[in-house]
C-alpha positions in Angstrom: 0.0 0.0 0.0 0.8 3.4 -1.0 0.0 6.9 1.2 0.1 9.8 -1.2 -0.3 13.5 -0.5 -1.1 16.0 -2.6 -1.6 19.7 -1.9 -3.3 22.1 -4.5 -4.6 25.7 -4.9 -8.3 26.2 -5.2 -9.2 29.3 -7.1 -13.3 28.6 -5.9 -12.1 28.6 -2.1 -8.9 30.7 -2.1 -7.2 27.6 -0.2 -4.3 24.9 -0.5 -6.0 21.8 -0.3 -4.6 18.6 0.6 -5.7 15.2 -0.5 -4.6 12.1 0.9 -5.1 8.9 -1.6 -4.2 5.4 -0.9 -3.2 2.8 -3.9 -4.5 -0.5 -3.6 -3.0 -3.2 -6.2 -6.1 -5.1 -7.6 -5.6 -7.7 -9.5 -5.0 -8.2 -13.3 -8.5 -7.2 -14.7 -8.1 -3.5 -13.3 -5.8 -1.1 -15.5 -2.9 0.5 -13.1 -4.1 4.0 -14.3 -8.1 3.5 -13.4 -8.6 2.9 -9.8 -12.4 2.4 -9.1 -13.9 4.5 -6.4 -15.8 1.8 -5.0 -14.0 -0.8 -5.7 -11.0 0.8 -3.1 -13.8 2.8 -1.1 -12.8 3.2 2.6 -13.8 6.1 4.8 -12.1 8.8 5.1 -11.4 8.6 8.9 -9.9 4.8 8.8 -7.5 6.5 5.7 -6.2 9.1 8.2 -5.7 7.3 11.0 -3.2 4.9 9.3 -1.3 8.3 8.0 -1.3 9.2 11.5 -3.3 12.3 10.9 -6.5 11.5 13.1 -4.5 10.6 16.2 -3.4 14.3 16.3 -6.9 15.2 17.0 -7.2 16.7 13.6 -10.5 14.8 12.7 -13.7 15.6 14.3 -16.2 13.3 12.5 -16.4 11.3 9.4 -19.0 13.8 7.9 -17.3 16.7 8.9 -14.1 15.8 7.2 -16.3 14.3 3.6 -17.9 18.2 3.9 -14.8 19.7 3.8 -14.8 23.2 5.5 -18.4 24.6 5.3 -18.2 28.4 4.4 -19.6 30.8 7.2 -22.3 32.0 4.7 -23.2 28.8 3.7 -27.1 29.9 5.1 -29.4 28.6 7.5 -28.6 25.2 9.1 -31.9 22.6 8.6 -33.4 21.3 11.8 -35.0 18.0 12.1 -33.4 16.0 9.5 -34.1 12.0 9.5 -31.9 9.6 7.6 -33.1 7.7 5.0 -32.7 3.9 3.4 -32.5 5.0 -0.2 -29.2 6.8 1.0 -26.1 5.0 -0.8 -23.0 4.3 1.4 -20.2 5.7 -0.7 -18.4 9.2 0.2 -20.3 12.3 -0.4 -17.8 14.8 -2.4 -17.1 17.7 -0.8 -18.7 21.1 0.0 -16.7 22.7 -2.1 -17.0 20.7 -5.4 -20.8 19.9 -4.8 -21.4 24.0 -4.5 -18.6 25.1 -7.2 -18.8 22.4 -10.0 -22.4 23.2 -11.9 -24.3 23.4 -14.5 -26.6 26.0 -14.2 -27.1 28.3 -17.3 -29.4 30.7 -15.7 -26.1 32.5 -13.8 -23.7 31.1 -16.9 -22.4 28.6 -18.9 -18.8 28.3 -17.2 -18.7 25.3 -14.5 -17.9 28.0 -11.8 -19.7 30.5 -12.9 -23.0 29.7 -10.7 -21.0 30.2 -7.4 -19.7 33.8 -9.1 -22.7 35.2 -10.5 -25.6 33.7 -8.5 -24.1 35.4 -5.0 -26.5 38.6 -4.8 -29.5 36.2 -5.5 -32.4 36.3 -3.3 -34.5 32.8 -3.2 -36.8 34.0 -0.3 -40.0 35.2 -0.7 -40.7 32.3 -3.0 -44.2 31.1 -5.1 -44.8 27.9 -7.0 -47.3 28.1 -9.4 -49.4 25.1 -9.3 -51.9 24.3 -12.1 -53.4 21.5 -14.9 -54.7 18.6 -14.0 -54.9 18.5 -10.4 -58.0 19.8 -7.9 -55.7 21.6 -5.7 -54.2 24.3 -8.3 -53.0 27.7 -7.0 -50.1 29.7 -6.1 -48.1 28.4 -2.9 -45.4 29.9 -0.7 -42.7 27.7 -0.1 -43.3 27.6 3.7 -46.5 26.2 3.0 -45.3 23.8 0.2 -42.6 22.9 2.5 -43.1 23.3 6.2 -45.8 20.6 6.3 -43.1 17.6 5.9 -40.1 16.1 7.3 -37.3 16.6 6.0 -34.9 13.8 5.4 -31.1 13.4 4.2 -30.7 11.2 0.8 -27.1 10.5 -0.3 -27.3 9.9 -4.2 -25.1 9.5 -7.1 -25.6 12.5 -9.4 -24.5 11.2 -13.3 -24.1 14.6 -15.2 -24.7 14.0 -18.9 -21.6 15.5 -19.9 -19.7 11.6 -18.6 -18.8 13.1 -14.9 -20.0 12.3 -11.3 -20.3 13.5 -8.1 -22.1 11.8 -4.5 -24.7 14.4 -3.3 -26.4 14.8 0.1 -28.8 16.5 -0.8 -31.7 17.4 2.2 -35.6 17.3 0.6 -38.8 15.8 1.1 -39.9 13.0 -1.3 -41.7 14.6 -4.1 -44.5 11.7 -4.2 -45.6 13.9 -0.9 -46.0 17.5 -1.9 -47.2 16.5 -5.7 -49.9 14.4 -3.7 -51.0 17.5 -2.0 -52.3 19.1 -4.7 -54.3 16.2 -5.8 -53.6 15.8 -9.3 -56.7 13.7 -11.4 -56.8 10.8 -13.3 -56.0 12.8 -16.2 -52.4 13.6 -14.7 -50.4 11.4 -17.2 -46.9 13.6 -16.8 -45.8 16.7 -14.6 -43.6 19.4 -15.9 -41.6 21.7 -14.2 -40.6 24.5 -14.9 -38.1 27.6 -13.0 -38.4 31.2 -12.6 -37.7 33.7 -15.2 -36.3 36.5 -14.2 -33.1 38.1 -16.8 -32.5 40.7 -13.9 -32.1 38.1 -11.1 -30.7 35.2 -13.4 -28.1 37.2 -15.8 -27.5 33.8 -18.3 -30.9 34.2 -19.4 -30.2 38.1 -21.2 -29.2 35.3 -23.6 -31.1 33.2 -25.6 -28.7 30.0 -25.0 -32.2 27.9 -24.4 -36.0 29.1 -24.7 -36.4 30.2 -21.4 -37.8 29.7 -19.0 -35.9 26.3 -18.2 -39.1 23.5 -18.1 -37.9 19.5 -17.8 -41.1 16.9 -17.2 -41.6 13.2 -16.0 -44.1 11.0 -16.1 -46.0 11.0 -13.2 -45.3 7.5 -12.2 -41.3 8.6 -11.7 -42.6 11.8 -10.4 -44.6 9.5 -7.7 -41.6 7.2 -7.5 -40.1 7.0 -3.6 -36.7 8.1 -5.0 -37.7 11.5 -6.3 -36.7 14.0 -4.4 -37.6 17.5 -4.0 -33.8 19.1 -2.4 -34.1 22.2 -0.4 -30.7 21.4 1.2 -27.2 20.0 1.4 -24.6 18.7 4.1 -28.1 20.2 6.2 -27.8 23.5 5.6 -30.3 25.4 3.2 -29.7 25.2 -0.5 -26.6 27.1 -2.2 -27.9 29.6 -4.6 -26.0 27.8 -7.4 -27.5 24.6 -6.4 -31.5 25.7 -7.5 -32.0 27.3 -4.0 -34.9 27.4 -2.9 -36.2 24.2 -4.4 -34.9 21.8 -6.7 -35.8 18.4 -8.4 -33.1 15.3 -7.9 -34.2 12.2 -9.9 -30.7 9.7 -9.6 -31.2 7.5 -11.6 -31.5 10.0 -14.6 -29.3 12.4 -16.5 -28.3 16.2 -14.1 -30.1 18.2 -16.6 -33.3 16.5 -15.9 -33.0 17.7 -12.4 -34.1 21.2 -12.8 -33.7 23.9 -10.3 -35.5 27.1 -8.7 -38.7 26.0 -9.5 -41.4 28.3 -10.0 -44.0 25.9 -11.6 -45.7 22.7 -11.5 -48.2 21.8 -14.2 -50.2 18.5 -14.1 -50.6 17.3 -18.0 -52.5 14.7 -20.1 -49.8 15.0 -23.0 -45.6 14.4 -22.4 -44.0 18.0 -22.1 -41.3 19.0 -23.9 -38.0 19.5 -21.9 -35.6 22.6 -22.6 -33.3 20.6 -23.8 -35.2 18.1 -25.9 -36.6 21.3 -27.9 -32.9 22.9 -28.3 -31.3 19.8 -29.4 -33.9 17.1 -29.9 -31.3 14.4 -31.9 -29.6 14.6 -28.7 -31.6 14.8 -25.3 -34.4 13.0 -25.3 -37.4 13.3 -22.8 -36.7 10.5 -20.8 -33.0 10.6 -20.0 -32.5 7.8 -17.8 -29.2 7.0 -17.3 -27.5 4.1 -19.9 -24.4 3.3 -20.6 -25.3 0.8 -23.9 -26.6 4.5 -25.3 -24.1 7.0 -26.4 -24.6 10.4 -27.0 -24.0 11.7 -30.8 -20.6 13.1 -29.6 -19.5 11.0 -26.3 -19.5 7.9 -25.1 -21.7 7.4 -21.7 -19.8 4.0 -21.1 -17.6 5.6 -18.5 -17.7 8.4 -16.6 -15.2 10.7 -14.9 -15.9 11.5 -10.8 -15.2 14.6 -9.4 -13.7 15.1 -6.4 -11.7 11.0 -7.0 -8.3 12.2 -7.0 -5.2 12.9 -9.7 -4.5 8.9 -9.8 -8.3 8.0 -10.3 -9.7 7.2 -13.9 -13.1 7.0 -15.3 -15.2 4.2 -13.7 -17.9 2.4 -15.4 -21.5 3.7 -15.7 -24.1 1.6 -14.3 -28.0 1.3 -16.2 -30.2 3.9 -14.5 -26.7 5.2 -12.5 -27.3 1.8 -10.4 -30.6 2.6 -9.3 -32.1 0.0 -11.8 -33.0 -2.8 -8.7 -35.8 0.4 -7.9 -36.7 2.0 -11.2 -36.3 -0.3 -13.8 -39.8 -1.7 -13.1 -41.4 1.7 -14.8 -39.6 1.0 -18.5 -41.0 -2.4 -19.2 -41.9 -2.8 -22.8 -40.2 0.7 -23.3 -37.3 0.7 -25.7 -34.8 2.3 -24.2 -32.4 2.7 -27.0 -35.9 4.8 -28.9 -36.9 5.9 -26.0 -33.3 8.3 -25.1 
């Protein structure tokens, strides 16, 4: 075994940060340059006590040290927060690359340009438009969309579309629950979402990169599934403004961009929506967007992916069918093609 350190300058944080990685030899079937994640996963703690760094009294928790340092205006800490069984056990990445590494074109299309330019932005007051096929339409403050629930920690493996991955714990309320609330009809068939507009507030959308406002839209059996998520929080603390504070979707076992954030609107519909995406570029982002490796995109391969956060010694790993969520989900494709059906 093999203790490495290695220190580097983070422009998002200002800070020299050092990372500790530990080589384990694998056998034959594993290239020397791609060291799997999981395959060598081992917590964080355990890792610094054999480099001696924990016995020093350096370490105060597990999920402290996975969090990295939490900024002091990192907002309101959450209250109340239950664990929950659909969490996965690996490493969460870090404060900083869950809150600095995004895609969100409303504040820009550069990976850190979310944290820059979404700063000033005020998520609070906040309305949800509610409205289609459902008995319950209206407009809705947050509080009351939100205050009625538990809120619960879910640690999921987020599979951007782009091939790279992060581990997410992400703090929200199943969205089965609030959708259920408004008491959509029989008629309900899909549920599209869409997020605020507002140029002045959100300075990427002075430019007509997408038809905005942002909208994405599931059926409503994966909007009722128990994995969907609505996030108002990470590492329990209120969501980041570059994150989709106040409110944001998280389906896992789908593609990032299906995950849409800040929303402002909830329509119940008989007909399939058409996602931002699927409009701008429809021979490459389909509707349904579930994760699959057997399906590339027109100018990528989504065989293997790149995680953030593993290290300068880690490769690509392999991507797993619906991001390995498939033992839950795959149960709502049958009889769909999913090669077609992209």
């Amino acid at each position: 075994m093999i203790i490495i350190c290695v220190r580097s300058f983070s422009r998002s944080t200002n800070a020299i940060k050092t990372e500790i990685f530990m080589l384990i030899k694998r056998s034959s079937d594993i290239l020397p340059s791609e060291i799997t994640p999981e395959a060598v996963y081992l917590k964080r703690r355990e890792l610094l006590k054999m480099a001696g760094i924990a016995s020093a009294g350096l370490v105060a928790s597990p999920s402290l040290l996975a969090a990295g340092p939490v900024p002091g205006d990192a907002g309101k800490r959450l209250e109340g927060i239950r664990k929950s069984p659909f969490s996965t056990d690996q490493e969460p990445n870090s404060w900083s690359d869950v809150t600095t590494y995004n895609n969100y074109y409303e504040f820009g299309t550069g990976k850190e340009d979310p944290s820059r330019n979404a700063k000033d932005f005020e998520p609070l007051p906040w309305t949800v438009k509610v409205s289609g096929e459902c008995d319950k339409a209206g407009t809705y403050n947050y509080e009351d969309i939100i205050n009625p629930h538990t809120l619960e920690e879910r640690i999921y493996r987020l599979r951007c579309v782009e091939a790279w991955s992060m581990v997410v714990p992400w703090v929200g309320i199943p969205l089965a629950d609030i959708l259920k609330r408004f008491a959509p009809n029989s008629d309900a068939k899909y549920v599209r979402f869409q997020t605020l507009y507002d140029p002045k507030r959100m300075p990427g959308q002075r430019r007509r990169i997408l038809d905005w406002p942002y909208e994405e839209g599931l059926t409503i059996a994966e909007a009722m599934h128990p994995l969907s998520l609505m996030a108002v929080g990470i590492y329990g603390y209120e969501l980041p403004n570059q994150n989709g504070a106040p409110m944001r979707l998280v389906v896992p076992w789908k593609y990032g961009f299906k995950s849409i954030k800040a929303i402002a609107g909830i329509k119940f519909t008989k007909r399939k929506p058409r996602s931002s995406w699927e409009k701008a570029i429809p021979s490459e982002y389909g509707f349904y967007a579930n994760v699959n490796p057997d399906v590339p995109h027109p100018r990528w391969s989504q065989a293997r992916e790149r995680p953030i956060g593993a290290g300068v010694f880690a490769g690509k790993k392999e991507t797993l069918m619906f991001n390995g969520y498939g033992d839950q989900v795959a149960s709502l494709y049958t009889g769909l093609d999913l090669r077609k059906n992209y």
